[in-house]
ZAMARGU-4260 file (C-alpha; in steps of 0.2 Angstrom, whole numbers, plus 5000, padded with zeros to 4 digits):
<rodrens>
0) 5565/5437/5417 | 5557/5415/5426 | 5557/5399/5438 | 5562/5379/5440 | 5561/5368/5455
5) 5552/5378/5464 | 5550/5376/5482 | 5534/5384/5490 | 5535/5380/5506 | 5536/5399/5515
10) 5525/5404/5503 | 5511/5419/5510 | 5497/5425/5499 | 5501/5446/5499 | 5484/5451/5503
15) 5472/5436/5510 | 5460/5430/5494 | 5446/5436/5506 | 5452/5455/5507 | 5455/5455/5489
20) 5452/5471/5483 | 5449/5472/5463 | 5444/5491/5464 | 5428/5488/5453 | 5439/5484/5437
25) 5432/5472/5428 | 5449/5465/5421 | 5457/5465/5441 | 5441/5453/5445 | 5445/5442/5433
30) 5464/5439/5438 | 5466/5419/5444 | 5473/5412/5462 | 5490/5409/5455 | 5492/5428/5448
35) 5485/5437/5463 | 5498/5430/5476 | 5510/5444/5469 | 5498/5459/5472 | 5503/5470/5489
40) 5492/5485/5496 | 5498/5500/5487 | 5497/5509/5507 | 5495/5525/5497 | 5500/5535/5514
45) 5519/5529/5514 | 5522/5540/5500 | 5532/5555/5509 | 5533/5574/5503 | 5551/5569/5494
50) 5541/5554/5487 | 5528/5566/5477 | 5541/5580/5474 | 5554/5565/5465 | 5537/5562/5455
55) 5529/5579/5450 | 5551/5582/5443 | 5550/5568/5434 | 5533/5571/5425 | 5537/5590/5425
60) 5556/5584/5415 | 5546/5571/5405 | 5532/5580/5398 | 5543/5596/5396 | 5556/5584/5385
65) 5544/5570/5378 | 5531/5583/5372 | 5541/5582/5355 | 5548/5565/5355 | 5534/5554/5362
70) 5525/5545/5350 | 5509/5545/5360 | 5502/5563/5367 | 5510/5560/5383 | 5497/5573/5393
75) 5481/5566/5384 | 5489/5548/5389 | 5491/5549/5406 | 5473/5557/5410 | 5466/5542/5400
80) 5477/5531/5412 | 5470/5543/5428 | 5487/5549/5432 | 5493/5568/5436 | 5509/5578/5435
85) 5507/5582/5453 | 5504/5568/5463 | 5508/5550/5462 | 5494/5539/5456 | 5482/5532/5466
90) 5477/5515/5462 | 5458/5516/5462 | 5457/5531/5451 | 5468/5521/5439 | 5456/5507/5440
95) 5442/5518/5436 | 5450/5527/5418 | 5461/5511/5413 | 5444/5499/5414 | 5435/5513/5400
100) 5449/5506/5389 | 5448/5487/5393 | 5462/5488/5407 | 5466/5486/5425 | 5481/5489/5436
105) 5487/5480/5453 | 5503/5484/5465 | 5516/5470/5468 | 5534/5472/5478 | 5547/5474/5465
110) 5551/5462/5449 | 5539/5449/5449 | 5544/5432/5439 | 5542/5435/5420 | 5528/5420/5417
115) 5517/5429/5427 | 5522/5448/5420 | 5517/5441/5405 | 5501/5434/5412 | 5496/5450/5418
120) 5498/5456/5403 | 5487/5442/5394 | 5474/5451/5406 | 5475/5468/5401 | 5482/5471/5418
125) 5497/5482/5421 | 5509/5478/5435 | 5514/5491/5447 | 5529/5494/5458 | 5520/5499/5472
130) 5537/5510/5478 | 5546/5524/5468 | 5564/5527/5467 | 5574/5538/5479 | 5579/5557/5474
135) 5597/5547/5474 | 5590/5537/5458 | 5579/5550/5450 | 5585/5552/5432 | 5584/5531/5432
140) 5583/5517/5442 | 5586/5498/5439 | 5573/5493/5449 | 5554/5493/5444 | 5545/5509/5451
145) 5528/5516/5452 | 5535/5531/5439 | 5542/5518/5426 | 5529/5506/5426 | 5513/5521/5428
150) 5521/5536/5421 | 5529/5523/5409 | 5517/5511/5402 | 5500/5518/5405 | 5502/5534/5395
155) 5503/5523/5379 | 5489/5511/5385 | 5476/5520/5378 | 5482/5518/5360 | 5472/5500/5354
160) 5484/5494/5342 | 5498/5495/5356 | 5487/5488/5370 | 5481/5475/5359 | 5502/5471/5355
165) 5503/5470/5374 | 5489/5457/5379 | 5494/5446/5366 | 5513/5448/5368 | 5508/5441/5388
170) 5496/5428/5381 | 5511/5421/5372 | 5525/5425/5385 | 5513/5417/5396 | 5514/5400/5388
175) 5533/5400/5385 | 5548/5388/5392 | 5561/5393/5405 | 5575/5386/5409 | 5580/5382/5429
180) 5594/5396/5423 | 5582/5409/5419 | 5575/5409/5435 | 5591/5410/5445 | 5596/5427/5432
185) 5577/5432/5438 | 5581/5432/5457 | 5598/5439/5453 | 5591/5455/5444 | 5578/5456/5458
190) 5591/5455/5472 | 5601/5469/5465 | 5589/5479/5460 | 5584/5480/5480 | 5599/5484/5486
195) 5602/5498/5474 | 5586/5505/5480 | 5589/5502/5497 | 5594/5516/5510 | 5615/5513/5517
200) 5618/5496/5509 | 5634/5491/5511 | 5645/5495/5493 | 5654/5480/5495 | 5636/5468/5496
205) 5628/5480/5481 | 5646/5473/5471 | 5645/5455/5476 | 5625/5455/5468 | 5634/5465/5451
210) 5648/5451/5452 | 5635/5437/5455 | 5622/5444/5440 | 5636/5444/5428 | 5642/5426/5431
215) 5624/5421/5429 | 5621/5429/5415 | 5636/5426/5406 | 5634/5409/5410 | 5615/5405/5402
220) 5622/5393/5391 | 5608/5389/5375 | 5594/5403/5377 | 5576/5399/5382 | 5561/5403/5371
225) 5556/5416/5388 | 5573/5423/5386 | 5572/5427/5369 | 5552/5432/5371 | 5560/5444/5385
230) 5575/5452/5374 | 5559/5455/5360 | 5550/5464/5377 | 5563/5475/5381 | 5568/5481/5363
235) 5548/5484/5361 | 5539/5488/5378 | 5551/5493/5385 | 5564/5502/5375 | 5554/5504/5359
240) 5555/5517/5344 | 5544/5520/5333 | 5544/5532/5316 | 5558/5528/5304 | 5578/5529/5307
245) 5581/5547/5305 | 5568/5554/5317 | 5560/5539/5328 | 5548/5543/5341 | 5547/5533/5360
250) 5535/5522/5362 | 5545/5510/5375 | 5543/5512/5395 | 5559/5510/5400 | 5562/5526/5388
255) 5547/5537/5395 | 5552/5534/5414 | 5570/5538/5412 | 5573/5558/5411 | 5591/5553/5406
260) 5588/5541/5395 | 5572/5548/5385 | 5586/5561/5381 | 5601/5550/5377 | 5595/5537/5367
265) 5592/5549/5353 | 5610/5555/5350 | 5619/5550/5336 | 5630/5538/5348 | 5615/5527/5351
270) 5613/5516/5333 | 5594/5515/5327 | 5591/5497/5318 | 5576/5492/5311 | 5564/5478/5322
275) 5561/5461/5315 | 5566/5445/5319 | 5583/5448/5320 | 5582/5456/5337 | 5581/5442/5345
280) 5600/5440/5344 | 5603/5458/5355 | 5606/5455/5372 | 5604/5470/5385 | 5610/5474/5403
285) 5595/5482/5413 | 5610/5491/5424 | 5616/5502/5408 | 5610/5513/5395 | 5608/5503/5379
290) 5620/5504/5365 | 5608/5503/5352 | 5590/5503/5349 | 5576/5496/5337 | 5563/5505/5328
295) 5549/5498/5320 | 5535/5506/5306 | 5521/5502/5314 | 5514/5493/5327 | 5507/5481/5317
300) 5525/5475/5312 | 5530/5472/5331 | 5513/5456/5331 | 5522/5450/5315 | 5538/5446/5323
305) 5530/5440/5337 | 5518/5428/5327 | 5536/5425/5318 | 5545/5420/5333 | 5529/5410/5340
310) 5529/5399/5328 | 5544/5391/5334 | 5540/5389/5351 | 5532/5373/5360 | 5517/5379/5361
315) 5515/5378/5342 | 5527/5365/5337 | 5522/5350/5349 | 5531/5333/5346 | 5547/5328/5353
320) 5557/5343/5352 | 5543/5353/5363 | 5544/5338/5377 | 5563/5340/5379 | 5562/5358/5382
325) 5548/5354/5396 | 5560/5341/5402 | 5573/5355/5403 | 5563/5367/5410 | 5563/5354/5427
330) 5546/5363/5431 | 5527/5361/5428 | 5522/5360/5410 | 5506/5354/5402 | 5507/5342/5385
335) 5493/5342/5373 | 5488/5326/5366 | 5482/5328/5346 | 5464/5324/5355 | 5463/5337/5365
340) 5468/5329/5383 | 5482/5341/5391 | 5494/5331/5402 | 5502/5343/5415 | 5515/5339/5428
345) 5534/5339/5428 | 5540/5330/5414 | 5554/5317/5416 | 5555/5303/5403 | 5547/5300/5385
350) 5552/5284/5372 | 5557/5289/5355 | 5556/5278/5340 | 5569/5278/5325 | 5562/5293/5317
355) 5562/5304/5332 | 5544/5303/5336 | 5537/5302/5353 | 5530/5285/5358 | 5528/5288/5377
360) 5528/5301/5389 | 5530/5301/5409 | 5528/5315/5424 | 5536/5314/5440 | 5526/5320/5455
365) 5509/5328/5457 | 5500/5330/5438 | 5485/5332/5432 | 5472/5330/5419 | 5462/5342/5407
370) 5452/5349/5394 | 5452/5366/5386 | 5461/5372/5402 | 5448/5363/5413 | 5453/5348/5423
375) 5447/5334/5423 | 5435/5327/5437 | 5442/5315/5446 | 5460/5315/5437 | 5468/5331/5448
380) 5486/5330/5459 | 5480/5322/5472 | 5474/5307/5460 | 5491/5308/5451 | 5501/5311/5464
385) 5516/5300/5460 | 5514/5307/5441 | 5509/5300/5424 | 5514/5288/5411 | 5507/5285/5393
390) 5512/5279/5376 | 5509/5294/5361 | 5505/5286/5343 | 5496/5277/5332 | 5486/5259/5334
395) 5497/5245/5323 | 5487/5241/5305 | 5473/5257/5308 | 5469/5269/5295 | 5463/5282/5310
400) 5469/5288/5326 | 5463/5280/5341 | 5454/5294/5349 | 5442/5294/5333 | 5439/5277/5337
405) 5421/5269/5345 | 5418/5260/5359 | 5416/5245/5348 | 5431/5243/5339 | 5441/5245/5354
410) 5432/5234/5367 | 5430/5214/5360 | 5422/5200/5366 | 5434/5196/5379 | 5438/5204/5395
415) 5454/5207/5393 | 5458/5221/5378 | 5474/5223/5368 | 5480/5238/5359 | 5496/5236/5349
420) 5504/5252/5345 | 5515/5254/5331 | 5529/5260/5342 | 5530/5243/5350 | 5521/5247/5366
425) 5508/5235/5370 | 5493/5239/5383 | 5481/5225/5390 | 5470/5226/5404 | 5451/5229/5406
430) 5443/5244/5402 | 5432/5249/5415 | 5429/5268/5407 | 5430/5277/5391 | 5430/5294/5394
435) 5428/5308/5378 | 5424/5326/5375 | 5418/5332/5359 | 5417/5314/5349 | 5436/5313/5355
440) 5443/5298/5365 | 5453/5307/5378 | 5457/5294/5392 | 5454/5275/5393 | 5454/5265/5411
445) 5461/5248/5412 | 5460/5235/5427 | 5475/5223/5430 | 5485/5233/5416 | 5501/5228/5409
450) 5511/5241/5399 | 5526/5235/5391 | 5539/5241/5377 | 5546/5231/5360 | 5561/5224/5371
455) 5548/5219/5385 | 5555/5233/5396 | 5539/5234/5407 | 5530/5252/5410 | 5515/5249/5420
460) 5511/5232/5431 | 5494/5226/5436 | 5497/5228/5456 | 5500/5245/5454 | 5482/5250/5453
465) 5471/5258/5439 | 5479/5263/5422 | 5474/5278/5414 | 5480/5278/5396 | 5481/5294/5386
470) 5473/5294/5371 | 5482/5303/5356 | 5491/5301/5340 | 5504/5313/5344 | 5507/5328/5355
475) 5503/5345/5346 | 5507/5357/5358 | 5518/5360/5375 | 5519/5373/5386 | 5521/5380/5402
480) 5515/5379/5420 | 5497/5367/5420 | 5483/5368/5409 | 5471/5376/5425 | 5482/5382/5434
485) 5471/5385/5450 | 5462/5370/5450 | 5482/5364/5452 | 5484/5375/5465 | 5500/5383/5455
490) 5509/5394/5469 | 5524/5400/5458 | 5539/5406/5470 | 5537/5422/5478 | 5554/5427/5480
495) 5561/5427/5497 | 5569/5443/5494 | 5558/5458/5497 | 5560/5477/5495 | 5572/5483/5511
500) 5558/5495/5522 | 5565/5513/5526 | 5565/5518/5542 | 5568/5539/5542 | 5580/5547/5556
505) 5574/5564/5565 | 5584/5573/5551 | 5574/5566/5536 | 5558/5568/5543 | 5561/5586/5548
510) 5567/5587/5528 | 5548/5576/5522 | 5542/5591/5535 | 5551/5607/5523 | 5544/5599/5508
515) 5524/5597/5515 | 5527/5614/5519 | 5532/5619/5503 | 5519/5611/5494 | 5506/5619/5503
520) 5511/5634/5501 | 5513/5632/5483 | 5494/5624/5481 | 5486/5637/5494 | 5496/5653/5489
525) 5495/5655/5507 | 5511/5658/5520 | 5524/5664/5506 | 5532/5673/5519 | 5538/5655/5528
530) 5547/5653/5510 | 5562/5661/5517 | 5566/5652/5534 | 5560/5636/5524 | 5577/5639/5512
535) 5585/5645/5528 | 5586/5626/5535 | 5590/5619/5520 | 5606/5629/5517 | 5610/5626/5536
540) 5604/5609/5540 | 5600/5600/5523 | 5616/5605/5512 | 5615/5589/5503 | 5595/5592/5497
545) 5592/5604/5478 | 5574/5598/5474 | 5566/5607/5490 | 5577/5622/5484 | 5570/5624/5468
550) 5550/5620/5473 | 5554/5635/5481 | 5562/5645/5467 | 5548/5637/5456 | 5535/5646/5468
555) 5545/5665/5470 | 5549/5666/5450 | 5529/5663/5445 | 5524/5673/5460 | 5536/5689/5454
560) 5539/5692/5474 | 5556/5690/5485 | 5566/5697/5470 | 5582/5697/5482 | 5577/5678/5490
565) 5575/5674/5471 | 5593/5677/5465 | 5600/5669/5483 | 5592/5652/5476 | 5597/5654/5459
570) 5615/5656/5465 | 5614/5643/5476 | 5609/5631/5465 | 5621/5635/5452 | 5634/5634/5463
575) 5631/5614/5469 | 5625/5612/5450 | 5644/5614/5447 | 5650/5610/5462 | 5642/5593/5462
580) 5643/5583/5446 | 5628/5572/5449 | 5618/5587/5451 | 5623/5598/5435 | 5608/5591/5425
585) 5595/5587/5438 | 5596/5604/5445 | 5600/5614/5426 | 5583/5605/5421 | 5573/5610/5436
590) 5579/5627/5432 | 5572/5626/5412 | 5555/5618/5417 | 5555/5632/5430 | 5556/5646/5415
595) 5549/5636/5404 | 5532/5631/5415 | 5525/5615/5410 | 5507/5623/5412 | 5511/5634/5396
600) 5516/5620/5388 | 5497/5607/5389 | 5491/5622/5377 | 5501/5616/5364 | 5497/5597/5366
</rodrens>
C-alpha cells in the first residue's frame, strides 16, 4: 500500500504551507512538511444534493443494520467524531470533537502512499477522501471516500484501546520497508480505483487497470515487511471482527462503510478465523468481497501480533539483514549506528565479513546525518551530496566499543592517527573534530584520509576531501525514509494520477435541483404540495433515478398525507426494484428504513 525511486520533480504542495489550515486541532498542527503535501481543501460546497442524499442512505442503511452488529454504539460514535446521519461531515466540526479525544482529521485526493497513511496515523490524524462515491457505487466502492473513511473509522475512534492500537500500528507502519514493487501495486490500486469512480470512463481502459493490477500483484515476488504490515491493516482496521467465532461484532471500516458488505460478511459462507500471527499469510483483493474474515478477543490481542510481527522487522533487528532490505528497497532509508548516529540516504553497498556481520556501509546520493531524529549541523544533503561511506565494527585488540572511547586513547602523539578495525578496514588521517552526544562518539573527522580494506581495495583517498567516519560497533536498527525527514526535505511522490473532476450536463443538474428541493421540503415541512410534480419529472425525465423517489415516499409515509401519491411511488419503486437487478436491495432497504424510521431507533441506543 508504498514507494522506490522516486522522482519529484512535478511535485506541487496541495495547499501552500502558508495557507495551511490545521482547523485549531492540536494533532493537525503538529503534522510535519513531508505529511502535509497530501492534504487538499475539503471545498465542502462541491458536495451536490445526490452527494448528501448517497450519504444520509448510507448512514440511514448502516445505523438501521449496524445497531445490532457494531461493536461500538455506532450513533454515540459518530457524535463523538462530530458527524450526522444527514449531512456529510464538515471538516472543522470534526476537528473540534476528534481533538476532545486526542485526534485530528485532514482531506487528501484518493489513496495516499501507505508510508504516509501510516504516518498519519502515528499522529492520531485520520485521513479523509475528500469525495464520496457515486449513487452508481453506493452499497461499496473500491475507492477511498468521505463515507468509508468518516462514517468508517471515526465512529470507533472514540474507543481508547482502539485509537491507541491505531497510532501505534502507524508508528510501526511508518517505519517499515517497501519494495520498488509495492509502490508500483500502490499506483495501480490508485489508478483503478479512479477510474471506477469516474463519470463515462471507457470499460475497455477500466479492464486494462484490472488486467494491469492483477500482473502486479501476482507478480510481488518475496513480500515486504509494508506488505505484510498492510495485510495485518486490512484484516484489522479495516475489515476487523471482534467477539468470538459464533457471534463476532464489526469493528473494521472497510465493514462499517459498506451497506453490502456489513451485511454479507456475516453469512455462514464467509469463514470466521481467529487473529494472530497467522494472518499475515492471507492475501486480499480490495475489488471483492472477502472470503474470509478474522476475529480477535480483544483489542489488546490485535498490539500483541503487532509487537509479534515487529520484532521481525528492521527497525528492531539492525545488522546486515536490515541493510539488505534498505538496499532492496532502492529508496531513502536511515541506519542507526549502536551509538546513536543515524545514517540516512539510499543505501547501495556494505562489506560483510565471514560471519555475516557488517563491516562497512555506503549511500549513493544526497544523505544525511542525525541524532534522535535531529540532524546533525553541518552534516545534511547538501554536505553529502554524493552519499556516505563508513566502516561498522569493533577497533582490533579493545575490550570496548569505539564510541565509548576518550579523546585520548584515540588521538596519539602523532599527527597522523590509525584505527585498525577487526574487519580489516584500516582508517588514517588527522582528526580535525570529535563530535559526541550523550558521552557517545558519533562522528570522527579526518584530514588527508585514506580508507582501505584487508585486500587493499581502497574506499576513501586523501584528495577527495574530509572524511567523516561513523562511529559504531554495529548497526542496531534500519528503517525507512530519513531520520528528520523535513530537515531532508522528504517530498514522497504525489502521484500523478488524480481524481477525474465531474463536470454535470443540464440534465443532472436539473436532477441535483429535484433533490434540493426535496430536501427542503422535508427539513421545512413547507411546499408538500410540489412533492407531486417533483415525482412527476422523475418518472418522465429521470427514469433511471430511485433515491429521489423514495426521499419523497420517506416524507409522504411520516406525513400520512397524499395517500393515492403514496401507493403510485410505492408501485413504482417495486416495480424497477424488480425490474432492475442492481436496484432490488438498494431500493427494498430504502423501503425498510422508511417503515422502520431510524429516529425510532437512536432511543434504543
Amino acid at each position: 500500500m508504498q514507494q522506490a525511486n522516486l522522482v519529484t520533480d512535478q511535485l506541487i504542495f496541495s495547499i501552500p504551507m502558508s495557507h495551511f489550515n490545521d482547523f485549531n486541532n492540536a494533532q493537525v498542527a503538529k503534522l510535519p512538511n513531508h505529511l502535509k503535501q497530501f492534504i487538499v481543501n475539503q471545498n465542502y460546497q462541491k458536495y451536490t444534493p445526490i452527494d448528501q442524499a448517497v450519504w444520509r442512505y448510507v448512514m440511514r442503511q448502516n445505523y438501521s443494520y449496524l445497531k445490532n452488529v457494531a461493536y461500538y454504539p455506532y450513533i454515540k460514535g459518530l457524535q463523538k467524531a462530530g458527524l450526522s446521519i444527514e449531512y456529510i461531515p464538515d471538516l472543522q466540526t470534526m476537528n473540534d470533537n476528534l481533538g476532545k479525544i486526542g485526534w485530528g482529521a485532514v482531506t487528501v485526493d484518493g489513496f495516499i502512499p501507505p508510508a504516509a497513511f501510516m504516518e498519519y496515523q502515528a499522529y492520531r490524524v485520520l485521513v479523509i477522501a475528500a469525495d464520496i462515491r457515486q449513487i452508481n457505487h453506493i452499497e461499496y466502492t473500491p475507492a477511498p471516500d468521505i463515507i468509508h473513511e468518516s462514517a468508517g473509522h471515526a465512529p470507533i475512534i472514540a474507543d481508547a484501546d482502539y485509537n491507541n492500537y491505531l497510532s501505534y500500528f502507524g508508528s510501526i507502519g511508518a517505519k517499515a520497508m517497501f519494495s520498488a514493487k509495492d509502490f508500483e501495486l500502490y499506483e495501480c490500486i490508485r489508478k483503478l480505483s479512479i477510474l471506477k469512480e469516474a463519470v463515462d470512463v471507457d470499460e475497455a481502459e477500466i479492464a486494462k487497470a484490472e488486467k494491469t493490477l492483477r500482473y502486479v500483484s501476482e507478480n510481488m515476488g518475496e513480500p515486504s515487511e509494508m506488505a505484510l504490515l498492510g495485510r495485518l491493516h486490512w484484516w484489522t482496521v479495516e475489515y476487523g471482527l471482534i467477539g468470538t467465532l459464533e457471534n463476532p461484532k464489526i469493528y473494521g471500516a472497510g465493514l462499517l462503510s459498506s451497506i453490502g458488505e456489513s451485511a454479507s460478511c456475516m453469512h455462514a459462507n464467509v469463514k470466521k478465523i481467529w487473529y494472530n500471527i497467522d494472518t499475515i499469510n492471507y492475501q486480499y483483493d480490495i475489488t471483492k468481497p472477502q472470503p474470509q474474515l478474522f476475529v480477535t478477543e480483544t483489542f489488546q490481542n490485535l498490539i500483541d501480533v503487532l509487537e509479534q510481527f515487529a520484532n521481525t522487522m528492521a527497525f528492531r533487528r539492525g545488522g546486515t539483514e536490515s541493510i539488505m532490505k534498505a538496499i532492496a528497497c532502492k529508496s531513502v532509508a536511515t541506519a542507526v549506528y549502536s551509538s546513536g548516529l543515524q545514517v540516512t540516504g539510499v543505501f547501495t553497498d556494505v562489506g560483510i565479513d565471514g560471519a555475516d556481520e557488517l563491516t562497512f556501509l555506503k549511500t549513493t546520493g544526497p544523505s544525511a546525518l542525525a541524532y534522535q531524529g535531529k540532524q546533525l549541523a553541518n552534516h545534511g544533503k547538501n554536505y553529502h551530496t554524493d552519499g556516505f561511506s563508513s566502516p561498522v565494527g569493533r577497533l582490533k585488540n579493545t575490550n570496548k566499543p569505539l564510541e565509548d572511547f576518550s579523546d585520548d586513547e584515540i588521538i596519539g602523539e602523532d599527527s597522523i592517527t590509525t584505527l585498525f578495525f577487526e574487519s580489516g578496514i584500516r582508517v588514517s588521517g588527522t582528526i580535525t573534530k570529535i563530535y559526541r552526544e550523550d558521552g557517545k562518539i558519533l562522528i570522527i573527522t579526518f584530514t588527508n584520509c585514506t580508507v582501505t580494506e584487508s585486500n587493499n581495495n581502497i574506499l576513501f583517498k586523501p584528495e577527495w576531501g574530509i572524511y567523516d567516519m561513523a562511529v559504531g560497533e554495529n548497526i542496531v536498527s534500519v528503517f525507512n525514509s530519513a531520520a528528520d525527514k523535513d530537515a531532508y526535505e522528504e517530498i514522497t511522490l504525489v502521484s500523478k494520477e488524480k481524481t477525474h473532476l465531474i463536470d454535470y450536463d443540464d440534465k443532472t443538474l436539473q436532477l441535483h435541483e429535484l433533490y434540493k428541493q426535496v430536501r427542503n421540503i422535508r427539513e421545512s415541512g413547507q411546499n408538500l404540495e410540489a412533492l407531486a410534480a417533483i415525482f412527476e419529472d422523475l418518472k418522465l425525465v429521470h427514469r433511471h433515478d430511485w433515491l429521489c423517489a423514495l426521499e419523497i415516499l420517506e416524507i409522504i409515509y411520516h406525513k400520512k398525507i397524499y395517500h393515492q401519491l403514496e401507493k403510485e411511488i410505492q408501485v413504482y419503486l417495486e416495480m424497477k426494484a424488480s425490474t432492475f437487478t442492481e436496484y432490488t436491495k438498494l431500493i427494498n432497504d430504502g423501503l425498510y428504513v422508511i417503515k422502520n424510521p431510524v429516529s425510532q431507533l437512536f432511543v434504543n441506543d
